[in-house]
C-alpha distance (Angstrom), angle and dihedral (degrees) to the residues before:
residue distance angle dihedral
X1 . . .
X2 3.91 . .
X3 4.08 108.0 .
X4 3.97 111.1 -148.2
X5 3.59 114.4 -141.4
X6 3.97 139.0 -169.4
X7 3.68 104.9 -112.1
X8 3.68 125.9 174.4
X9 4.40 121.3 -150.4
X10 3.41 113.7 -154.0
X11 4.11 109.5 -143.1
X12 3.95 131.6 17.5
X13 3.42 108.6 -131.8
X14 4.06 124.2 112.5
X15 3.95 99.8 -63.5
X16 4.42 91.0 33.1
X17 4.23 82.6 47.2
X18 3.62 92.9 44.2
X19 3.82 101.0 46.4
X20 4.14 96.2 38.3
X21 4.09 84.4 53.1
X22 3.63 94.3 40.6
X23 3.63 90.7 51.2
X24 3.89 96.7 46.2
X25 3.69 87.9 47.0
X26 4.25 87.6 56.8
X27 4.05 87.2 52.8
X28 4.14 95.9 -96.5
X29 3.86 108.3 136.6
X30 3.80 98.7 -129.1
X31 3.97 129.2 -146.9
X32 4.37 109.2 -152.3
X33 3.22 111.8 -151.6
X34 3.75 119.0 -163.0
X35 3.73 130.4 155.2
X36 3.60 100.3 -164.0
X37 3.93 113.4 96.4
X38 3.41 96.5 -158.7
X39 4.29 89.9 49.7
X40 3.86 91.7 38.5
X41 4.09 94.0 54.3
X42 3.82 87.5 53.6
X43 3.28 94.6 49.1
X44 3.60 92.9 50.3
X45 3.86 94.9 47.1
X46 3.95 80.9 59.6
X47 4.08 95.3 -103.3
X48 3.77 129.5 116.7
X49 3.77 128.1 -132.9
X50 3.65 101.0 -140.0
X51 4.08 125.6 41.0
X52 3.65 116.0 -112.0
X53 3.71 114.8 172.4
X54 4.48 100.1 -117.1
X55 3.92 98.5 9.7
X56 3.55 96.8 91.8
X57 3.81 93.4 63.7
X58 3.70 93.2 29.8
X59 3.57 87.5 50.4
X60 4.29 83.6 48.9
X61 3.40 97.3 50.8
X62 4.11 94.9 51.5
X63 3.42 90.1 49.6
X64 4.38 90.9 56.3
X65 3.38 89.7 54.6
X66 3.79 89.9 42.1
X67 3.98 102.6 -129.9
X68 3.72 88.3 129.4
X69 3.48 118.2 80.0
X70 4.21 114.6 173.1
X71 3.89 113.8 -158.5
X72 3.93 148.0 154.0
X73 3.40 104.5 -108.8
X74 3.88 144.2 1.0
X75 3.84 116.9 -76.2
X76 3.69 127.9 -167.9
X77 3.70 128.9 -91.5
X78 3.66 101.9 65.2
X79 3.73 127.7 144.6
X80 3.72 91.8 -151.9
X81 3.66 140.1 -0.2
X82 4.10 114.3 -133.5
X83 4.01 108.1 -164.8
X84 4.10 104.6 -149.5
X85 3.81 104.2 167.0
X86 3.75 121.9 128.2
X87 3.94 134.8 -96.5
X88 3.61 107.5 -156.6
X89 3.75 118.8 177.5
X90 4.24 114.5 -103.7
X91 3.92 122.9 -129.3
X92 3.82 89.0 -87.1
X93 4.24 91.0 53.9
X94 3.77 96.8 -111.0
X95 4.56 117.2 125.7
X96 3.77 103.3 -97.7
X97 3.73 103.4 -136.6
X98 3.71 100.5 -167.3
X99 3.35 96.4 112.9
X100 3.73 96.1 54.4
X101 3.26 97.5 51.5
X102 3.45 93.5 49.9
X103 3.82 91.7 53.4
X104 3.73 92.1 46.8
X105 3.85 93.5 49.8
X106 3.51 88.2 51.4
X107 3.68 88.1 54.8
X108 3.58 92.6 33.4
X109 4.34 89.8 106.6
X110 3.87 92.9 40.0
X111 3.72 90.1 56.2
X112 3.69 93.5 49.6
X113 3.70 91.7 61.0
X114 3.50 87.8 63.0
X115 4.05 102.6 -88.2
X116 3.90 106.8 149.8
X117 4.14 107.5 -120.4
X118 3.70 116.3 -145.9
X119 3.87 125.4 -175.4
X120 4.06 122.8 -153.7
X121 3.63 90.7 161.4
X122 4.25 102.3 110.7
X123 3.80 104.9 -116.6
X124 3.72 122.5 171.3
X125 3.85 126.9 -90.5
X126 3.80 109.5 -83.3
X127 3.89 98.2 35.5
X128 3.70 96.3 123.4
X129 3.72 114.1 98.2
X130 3.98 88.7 40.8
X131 4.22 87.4 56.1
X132 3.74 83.2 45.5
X133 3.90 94.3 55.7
X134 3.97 91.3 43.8
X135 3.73 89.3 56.6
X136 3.91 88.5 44.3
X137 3.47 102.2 -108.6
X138 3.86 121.8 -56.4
X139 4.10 114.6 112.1
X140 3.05 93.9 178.5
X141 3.70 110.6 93.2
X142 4.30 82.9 31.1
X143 3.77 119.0 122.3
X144 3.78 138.3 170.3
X145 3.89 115.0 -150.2
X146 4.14 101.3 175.3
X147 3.78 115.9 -159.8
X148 3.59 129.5 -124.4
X149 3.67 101.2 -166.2
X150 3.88 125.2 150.5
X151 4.10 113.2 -138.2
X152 3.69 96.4 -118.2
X153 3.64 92.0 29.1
X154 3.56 105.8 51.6
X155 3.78 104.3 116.4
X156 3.79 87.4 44.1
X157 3.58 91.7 48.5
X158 3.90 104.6 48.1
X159 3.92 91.3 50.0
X160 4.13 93.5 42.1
X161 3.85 91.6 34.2
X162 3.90 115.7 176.0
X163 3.83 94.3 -132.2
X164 3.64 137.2 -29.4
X165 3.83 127.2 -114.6
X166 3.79 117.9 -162.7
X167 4.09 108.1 -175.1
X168 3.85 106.9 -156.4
X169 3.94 131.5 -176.5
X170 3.95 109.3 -129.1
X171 3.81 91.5 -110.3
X172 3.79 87.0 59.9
X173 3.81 109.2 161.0
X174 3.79 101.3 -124.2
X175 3.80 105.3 -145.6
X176 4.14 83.7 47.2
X177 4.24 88.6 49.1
X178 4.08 85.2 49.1
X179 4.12 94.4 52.3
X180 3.76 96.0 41.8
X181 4.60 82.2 52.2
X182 3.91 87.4 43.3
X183 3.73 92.7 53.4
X184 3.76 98.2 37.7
X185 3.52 104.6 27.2
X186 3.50 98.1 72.2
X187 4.08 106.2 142.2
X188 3.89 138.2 36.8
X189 3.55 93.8 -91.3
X190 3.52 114.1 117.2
X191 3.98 127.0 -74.9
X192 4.14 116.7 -153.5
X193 3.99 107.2 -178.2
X194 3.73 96.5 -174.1
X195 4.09 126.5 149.9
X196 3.72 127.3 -65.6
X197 3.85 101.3 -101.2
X198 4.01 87.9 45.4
X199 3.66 84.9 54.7
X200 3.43 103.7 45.6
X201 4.39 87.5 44.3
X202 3.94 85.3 53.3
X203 3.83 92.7 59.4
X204 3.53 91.8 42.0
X205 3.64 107.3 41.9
X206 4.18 88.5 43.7
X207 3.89 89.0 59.2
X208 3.72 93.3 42.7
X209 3.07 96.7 42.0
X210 3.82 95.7 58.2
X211 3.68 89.6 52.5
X212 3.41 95.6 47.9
X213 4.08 76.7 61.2
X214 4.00 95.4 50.0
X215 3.71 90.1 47.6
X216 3.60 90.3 50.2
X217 4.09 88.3 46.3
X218 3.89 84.8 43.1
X219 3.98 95.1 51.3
X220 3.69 89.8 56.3
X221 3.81 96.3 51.2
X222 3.17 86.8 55.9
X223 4.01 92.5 53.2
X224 3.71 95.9 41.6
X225 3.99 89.1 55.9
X226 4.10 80.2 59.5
X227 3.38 97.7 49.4
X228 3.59 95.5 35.6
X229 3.69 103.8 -114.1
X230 3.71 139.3 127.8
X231 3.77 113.9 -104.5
X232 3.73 91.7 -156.3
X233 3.58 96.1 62.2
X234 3.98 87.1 45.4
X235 3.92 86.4 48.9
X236 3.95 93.8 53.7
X237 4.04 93.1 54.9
X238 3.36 94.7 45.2
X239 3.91 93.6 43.0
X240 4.34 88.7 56.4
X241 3.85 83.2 74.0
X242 4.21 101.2 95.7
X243 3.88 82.8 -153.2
X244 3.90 83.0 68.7
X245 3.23 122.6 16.9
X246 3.44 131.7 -162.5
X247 4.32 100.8 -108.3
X248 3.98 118.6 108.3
X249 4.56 89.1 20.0
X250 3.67 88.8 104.4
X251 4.02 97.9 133.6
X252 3.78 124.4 -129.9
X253 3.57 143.6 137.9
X254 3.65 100.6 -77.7
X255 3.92 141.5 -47.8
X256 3.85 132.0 -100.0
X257 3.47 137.5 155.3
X258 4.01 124.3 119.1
X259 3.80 100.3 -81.6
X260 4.28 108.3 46.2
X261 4.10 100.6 46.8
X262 4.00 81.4 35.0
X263 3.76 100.5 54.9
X264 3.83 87.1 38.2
X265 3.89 91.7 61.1
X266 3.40 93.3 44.9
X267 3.77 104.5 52.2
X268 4.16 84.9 49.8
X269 3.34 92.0 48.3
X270 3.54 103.9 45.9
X271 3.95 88.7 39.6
X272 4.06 78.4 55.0
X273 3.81 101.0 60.4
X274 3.79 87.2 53.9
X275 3.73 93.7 55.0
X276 3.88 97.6 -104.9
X277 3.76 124.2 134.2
X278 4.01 95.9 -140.3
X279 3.78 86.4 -156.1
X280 3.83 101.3 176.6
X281 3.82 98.2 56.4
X282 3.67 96.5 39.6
X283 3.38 94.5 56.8
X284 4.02 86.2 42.4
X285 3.91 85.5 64.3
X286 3.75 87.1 48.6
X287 3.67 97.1 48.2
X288 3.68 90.8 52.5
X289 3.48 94.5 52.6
X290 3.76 83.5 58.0
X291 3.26 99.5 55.6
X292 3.64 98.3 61.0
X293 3.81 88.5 47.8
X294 3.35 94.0 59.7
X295 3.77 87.2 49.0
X296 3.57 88.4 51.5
X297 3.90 96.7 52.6
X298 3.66 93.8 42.2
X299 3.94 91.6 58.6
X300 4.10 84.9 45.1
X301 3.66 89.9 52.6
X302 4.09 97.4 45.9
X303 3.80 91.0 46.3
X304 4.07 109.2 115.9
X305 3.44 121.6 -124.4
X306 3.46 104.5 -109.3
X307 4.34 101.5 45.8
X308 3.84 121.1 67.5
X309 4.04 84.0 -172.1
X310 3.73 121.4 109.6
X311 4.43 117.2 176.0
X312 3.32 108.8 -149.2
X313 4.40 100.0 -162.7
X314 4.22 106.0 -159.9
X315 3.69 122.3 32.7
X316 3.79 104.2 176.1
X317 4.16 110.5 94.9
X318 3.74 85.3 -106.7
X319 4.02 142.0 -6.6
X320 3.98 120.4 -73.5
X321 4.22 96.4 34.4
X322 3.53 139.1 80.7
X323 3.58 96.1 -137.1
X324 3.80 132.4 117.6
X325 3.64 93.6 167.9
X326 4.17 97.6 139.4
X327 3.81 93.8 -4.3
X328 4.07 121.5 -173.1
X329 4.10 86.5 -153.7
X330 3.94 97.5 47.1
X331 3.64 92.4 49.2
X332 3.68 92.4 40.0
X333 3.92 81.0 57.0
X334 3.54 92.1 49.4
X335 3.78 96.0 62.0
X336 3.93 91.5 36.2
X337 4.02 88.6 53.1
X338 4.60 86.6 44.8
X339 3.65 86.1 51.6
X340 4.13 89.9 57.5
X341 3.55 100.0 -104.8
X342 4.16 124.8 143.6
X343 3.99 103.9 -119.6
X344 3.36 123.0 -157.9
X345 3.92 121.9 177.0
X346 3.58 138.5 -175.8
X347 4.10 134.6 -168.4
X348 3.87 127.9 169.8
X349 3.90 83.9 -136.6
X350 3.82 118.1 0.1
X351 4.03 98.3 65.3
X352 4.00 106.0 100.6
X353 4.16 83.7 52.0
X354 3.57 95.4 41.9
X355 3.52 95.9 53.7
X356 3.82 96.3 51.1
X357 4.16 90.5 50.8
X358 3.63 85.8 53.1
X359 3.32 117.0 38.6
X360 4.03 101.2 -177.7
X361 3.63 90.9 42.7
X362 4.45 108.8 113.4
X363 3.71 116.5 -139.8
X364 3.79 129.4 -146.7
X365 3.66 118.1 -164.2
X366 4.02 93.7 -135.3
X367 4.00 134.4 25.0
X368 3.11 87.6 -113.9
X369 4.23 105.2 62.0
X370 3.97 73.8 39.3
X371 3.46 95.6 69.1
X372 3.59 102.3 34.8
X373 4.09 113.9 111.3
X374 3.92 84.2 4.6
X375 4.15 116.8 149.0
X376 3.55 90.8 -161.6
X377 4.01 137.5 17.1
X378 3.79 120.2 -153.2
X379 3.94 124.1 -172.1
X380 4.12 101.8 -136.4
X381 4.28 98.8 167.4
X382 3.46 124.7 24.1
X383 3.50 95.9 -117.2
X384 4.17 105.6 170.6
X385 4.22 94.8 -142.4
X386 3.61 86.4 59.0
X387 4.34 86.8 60.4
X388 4.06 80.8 58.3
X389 3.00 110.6 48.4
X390 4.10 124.0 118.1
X391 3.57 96.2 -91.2
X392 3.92 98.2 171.7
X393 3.43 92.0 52.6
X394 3.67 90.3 46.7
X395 3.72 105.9 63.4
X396 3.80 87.9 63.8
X397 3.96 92.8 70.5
X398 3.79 95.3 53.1
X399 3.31 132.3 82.7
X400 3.54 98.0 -126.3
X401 4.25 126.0 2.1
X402 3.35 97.7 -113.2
X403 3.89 128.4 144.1
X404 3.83 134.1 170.1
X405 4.04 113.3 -171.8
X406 3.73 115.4 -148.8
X407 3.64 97.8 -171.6
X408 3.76 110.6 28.7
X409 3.67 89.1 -103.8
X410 3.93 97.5 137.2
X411 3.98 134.3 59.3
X412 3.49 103.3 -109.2
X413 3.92 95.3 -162.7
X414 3.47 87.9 49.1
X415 3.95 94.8 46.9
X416 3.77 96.6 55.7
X417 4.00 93.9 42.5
X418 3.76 79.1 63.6
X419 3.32 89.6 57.3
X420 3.79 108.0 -103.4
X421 3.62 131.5 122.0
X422 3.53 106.0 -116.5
X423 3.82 131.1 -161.4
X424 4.02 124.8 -178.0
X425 3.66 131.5 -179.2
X426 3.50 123.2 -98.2
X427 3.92 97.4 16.3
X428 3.31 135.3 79.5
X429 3.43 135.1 -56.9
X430 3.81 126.1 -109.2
X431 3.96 101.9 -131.9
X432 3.97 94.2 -167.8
C-alpha cells in the first residue's frame, strides 16, 4: 500500500513545477519552494510563470485538494528534500552552480537532522564532494535523481518516466536509499541505483548524445539542399536500421533549450579538466552553431531588394514552451538584426522573454501584424496555428511572397500554388 509523505521541492521552474505537481497528483503533500517574489505570488494566486501544456490544471487540481503548498523558504517536517534549481552554463561555458549551493545551504540544517537531500538539478560529472561540503559533510543520506523530462511533455513524462536513475554515495544510508525509491520509484519501469558520477554522466551523455544525433540529422540537410535532395526521404532509409532509428532526426536549424547545449558543455568541459579532448561534443556545439548560420545567410540571401524586413514566426527553442533559453530563432535574429536588417518576431507564448534576450529584436502581438510589410518570412518554432493561418490572403500584405521554413512546418506544394516562393531546409532549392 502506497505511503504518502511530506516532501519539500526546492525551485519552481519546469522540472521544480513538474515534480511538486507530479508528486501531489500521486497523493504526497508537497512543500514549493521558490525564492523569487514575483514567481512565488503567482504561484500562490494559483498561476504559473512559464506555459507548460497540462500544468496549469494539474497544478489547479493539487491545489483543491490542497497537496500544494507554495512558500519562501524550507520549513521542517519534511520526509525528503528535492533540490530543483537551475544550472545554466556561465560566459566561459562551464554549469554555474550557484543556485545549488544556495538551495543546499539552505537545507544544509534540515539535512543534518536526518532529512534525506536529493538533487534533480543537472550538474556536471564530478560534483559530488563539493554537494557534500555544501550540505556540511554527511553523504550519506545524498542522492541524485536526474530528470528526463521533455518541455511540452513534462507532466506526461515524470508520471510515465522512461527509467529511473538513483545516484548514491557508497556509504548510502539504506533506510534513506529505500524512501528516496519509494517516493520516486513509483511504476514498473526500470530502477538503476548506480554512483553519483555514473548518474550525473547518464543525464549528460543522454542529452548530448541526442544532439549529437540532430546535428548529425542537421549536417545532412544541409548536404541534401547541395545536392538537391530531400533529407526526409534520406532520414526514413536510414531510420529502418533498428540500430538507429528514426526518433529525435526531425531536421531544423539548430537545437536549444536548457538541457541539450547544457549537457553538451558540460561533458566537454568536465572531459577538459581531466585532460581529454571530448572531440565529438565539442564539435556538436560547433556544428550547431552552424546550422543557424547557415539559416541566417540563407534568409540574407532570399531577402528582395527593396525590404530590409525579415518575420521571424516562433521564438520559443521549440513548440509547446515558453522558453527561449538557447533558442535557434533568437540567435538567428541576432545575426539577421547585426547584418542591418528590421526584425520583427512573434510567439503565442515566448514574447516577454524573447524580447529581453534580444534587445533590438521588434515584436508584433499576432503573426499576422508580423508579417505585414515583411521581405522575407522564416518559420523559427513549429508552432501548429502558424500551419493555419490564411496564407492566400497573406501574401498580399508583404512586400514580397517569400517564405523560408526552418522546421518543415509548411506544405511546400501548397505554399508556392499560393503563389509564394518557398524555401525549406534540407530539400531542394527552388531556382526560379
Amino acid at each position: 500500500m502506497q505511503q504518502f509523505r511530506r516532501v519539500s521541492v526546492i525551485g519552481a521552474g519546469y522540472v521544480g513545477l513538474a515534480t511538486a505537481v507530479g508528486l501531489a497528483a500521486r497523493g504526497h503533500d508537497v512543500d514549493l519552494v521558490e525564492t523569487r517574489t514575483d514567481r512565488l505570488e503567482m504561484l500562490r494566486a494559483g498561476s504559473l510563470p512559464i506555459h507548460e501544456p497540462g500544468m496549469a490544471a494539474a497544478y489547479a487540481d493539487t491545489q483543491t485538494k490542497s497537496r500544494i503548498h507554495p512558500m519562501a523558504s524550507p520549513a521542517p517536517g519534511s520526509d525528503l528534500l528535492l533540490v530543483c534549481v537551475g544550472t545554466p552554463i556561465d560566459e566561459e561555458g562551464r554549469s554555474d552552480l550557484r543556485q545549488v549551493e544556495g538551495a543546499l545551504r539552505s537545507v544544509a540544517d534540515l539535512a543534518a537532522s536526518g532529512t534525506p537531500v536529493v538533487i534533480k538539478s543537472t550538474l556536471p560529472a564530478g560534483s559530488g564532494e563539493t554537494i557534500v561540503m555544501w550540505l556540511r559533510g554527511d553523504s550519506s543520506r545524498v542522492f541524485a535523481n536526474p530528470e528526463f523530462l521533455r518541455q511540452g511533455h513534462a507532466i506526461e513524462d515524470f508520471l510515465k518516466p522512461t527509467r529511473v536513475v538513483i545516484g548514491a554515495f557508497p556509504d548510502a544510508d539504506p533506510d534513506a536509499l529505500a524512501l528516496v525509491e519509494e517516493v520516486l520509484h513509483f511504476t514498473d519501469c526500470q530502477l538503476l541505483v548506480v554512483g553519483m558520477a555514473e548518474a550525473d554522466l547518464i543525464k549528460n551523455g543522454a542529452n548530448a548524445f541526442l544532439a549529437l544525433k540532430l546535428s548529425f540529422t542537421n549536417e545532412l540537410s544541409v548536404l541534401c539542399e547541395a545536392l538537391n535532395a530531400d533529407v526526409m526521404k534520406v532520414v526514413e532509409g536510414i531510420g529502418l536500421d533498428e540500430r538507429i532509428g528514426s526518433q529525435f532526426m526531425q531536421p531544423s536549424f539548430g537545437f536549444g533549450g536548457s538541457c541539450l547545449p547544457k549537457d553538451l558543455c558540460a561533458l566537454t568541459n568536465v572531459g577538459k579538466s581531466f585532460g581529454l579532448a571530448m572531440h565529438v561534443t565539442a564539435a556538436a556545439s560547433e556544428a550547431n552553431a552552424d546550422h543557424q548560420q547557415h539559416f541566417a545567410d540563407r534568409i540574407v540571401g532570399l531577402m528582395p531588394p527593396h525590404s530590409r524586413r525579415v518575420a521571424i514566426l516562433g521564438l520559443a527553442f521549440k513548440a509547446g514552451t515558453d522558453d527561449v533559453r538557447s533558442s535557434p530563432a533568437l540567435r538567428v535574429a541576432k545575426i539577421l538584426i547585426a547584418r542591418g536588417l528590421e526584425v520583427v518576431g512573434f510567439d503565442p507564448h515566448a514574447a516577454a522573454d524573447a524580447n529581453r534576450e534580444v534587445p533590438g529584436l521588434s515584436l508584433a502581438n499576432s503573426a499576422q501584424s508580423a508579417i505585414a510589410g515583411a521581405g522575407v518570412v522564416a518559420i523559427g518554432t513549429e508552432w501548429p496555428e502558424f500551419r493555419d493561418l490564411d496564407w492566400a490572403s497573406l501574401a498580399k500584405t508583404m512586400a514580397a511572397p517569400i517564405i523560408i521554413d526552418g522546421r518543415r512546418l509548411l506544405d511546400g506544394e501548397r505554399m508556392r500554388a499560393l503563389g509564394y516562393h518557398f524555401e525549406t531546409i534540407g530539400a531542394p532549392i527552388p531556382r526560379n
